[in-house]
C-alpha positions in Angstrom: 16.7 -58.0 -88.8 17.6 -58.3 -84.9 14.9 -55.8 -84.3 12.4 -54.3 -84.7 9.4 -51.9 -84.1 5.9 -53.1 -84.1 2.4 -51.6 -83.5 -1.2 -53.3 -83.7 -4.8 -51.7 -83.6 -7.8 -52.8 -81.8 -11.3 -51.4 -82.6 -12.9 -51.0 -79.2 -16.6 -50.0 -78.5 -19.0 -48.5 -81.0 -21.1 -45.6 -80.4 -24.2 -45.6 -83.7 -25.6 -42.5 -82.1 -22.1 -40.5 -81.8 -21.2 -41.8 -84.9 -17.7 -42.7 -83.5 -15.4 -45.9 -82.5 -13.2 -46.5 -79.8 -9.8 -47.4 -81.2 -6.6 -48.7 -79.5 -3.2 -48.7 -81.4 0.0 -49.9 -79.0 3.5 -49.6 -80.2 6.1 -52.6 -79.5 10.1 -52.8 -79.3 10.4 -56.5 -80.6 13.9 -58.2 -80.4 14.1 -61.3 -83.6 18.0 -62.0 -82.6 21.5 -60.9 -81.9 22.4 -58.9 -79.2 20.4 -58.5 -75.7 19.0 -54.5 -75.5 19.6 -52.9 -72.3 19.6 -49.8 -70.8 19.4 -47.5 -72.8 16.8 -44.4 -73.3 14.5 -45.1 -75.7 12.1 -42.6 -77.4 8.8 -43.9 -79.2 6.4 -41.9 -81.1 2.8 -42.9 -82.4 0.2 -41.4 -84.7 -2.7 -42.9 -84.6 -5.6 -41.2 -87.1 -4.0 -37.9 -86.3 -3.3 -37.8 -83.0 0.2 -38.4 -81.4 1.9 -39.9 -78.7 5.2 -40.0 -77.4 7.4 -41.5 -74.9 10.0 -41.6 -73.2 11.3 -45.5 -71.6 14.5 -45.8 -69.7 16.3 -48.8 -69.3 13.8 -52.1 -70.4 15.6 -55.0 -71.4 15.1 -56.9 -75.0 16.3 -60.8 -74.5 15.8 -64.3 -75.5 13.1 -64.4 -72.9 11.9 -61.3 -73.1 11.9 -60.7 -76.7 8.7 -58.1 -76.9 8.1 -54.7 -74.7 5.5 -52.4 -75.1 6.1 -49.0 -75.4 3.1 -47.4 -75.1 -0.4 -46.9 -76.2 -3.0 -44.6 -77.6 -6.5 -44.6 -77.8 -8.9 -42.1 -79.5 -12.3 -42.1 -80.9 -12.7 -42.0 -84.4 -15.2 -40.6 -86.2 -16.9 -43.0 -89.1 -17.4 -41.5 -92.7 -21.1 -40.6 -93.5 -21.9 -44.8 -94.5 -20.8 -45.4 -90.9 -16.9 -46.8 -92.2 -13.7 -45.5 -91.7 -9.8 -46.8 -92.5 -7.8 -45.8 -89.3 -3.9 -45.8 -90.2 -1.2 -45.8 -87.3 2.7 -45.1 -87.7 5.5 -45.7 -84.8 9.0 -44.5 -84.4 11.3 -45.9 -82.3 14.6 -44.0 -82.0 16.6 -46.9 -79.7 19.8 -44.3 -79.2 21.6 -47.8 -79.8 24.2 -47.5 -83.0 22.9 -51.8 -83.6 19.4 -50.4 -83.6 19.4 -47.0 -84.9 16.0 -45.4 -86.0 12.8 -48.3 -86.8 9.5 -47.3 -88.4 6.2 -49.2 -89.3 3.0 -48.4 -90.3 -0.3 -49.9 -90.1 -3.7 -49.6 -91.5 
């Protein structure tokens, strides 16, 4: 696949007495081969335990040497289960408005 979307979670601080963690989930264009992306409007979406995010990049550049840009980023706290645990799941669209890219999901846990 010449591209792709990508998105990665990070557990930040931890609060015992809130009962809550901070946690960080960033969404990625990521270009594996073929032709350079340029210009064009790209629309990115995020969900992240519930809560969404989207945005709206114009004009970033995918190339040999600059093969990863990061769309964006979300960060909520999330509230642990009663045993103080909790599985936090993220998904990502990226609609590139490119006919070689089309339409990319992932999703993460």
């Amino acid at each position: 696949m010449a591209y792709h979307g990508e998105v990665t979670i990070t557990q930040g601080s931890q609060s015992i007495s809130g009962n809550y963690t901070s946690v960080t989930a960033k969404f990625y264009a990521v270009r594996d081969s073929g032709y350079a992306y340029s210009g064009y409007t790209t629309h990115a979406k995020c969900t992240l335990d519930g809560t969404t995010e989207s945005k709206t990049v114009d004009g970033f550049d995918l190339s040999s040497s600059n093969p990863r840009v990061l769309l964006g980023t979300i960060t909520k706290n999330v509230k642990h289960n009663a045993d103080g645990k909790k599985t936090v799941s993220a998904s990502f669209t990226w609609d590139s408005e490119n006919s070689y890219v089309g339409t990319l999901k992932r999703k993460c846990n």
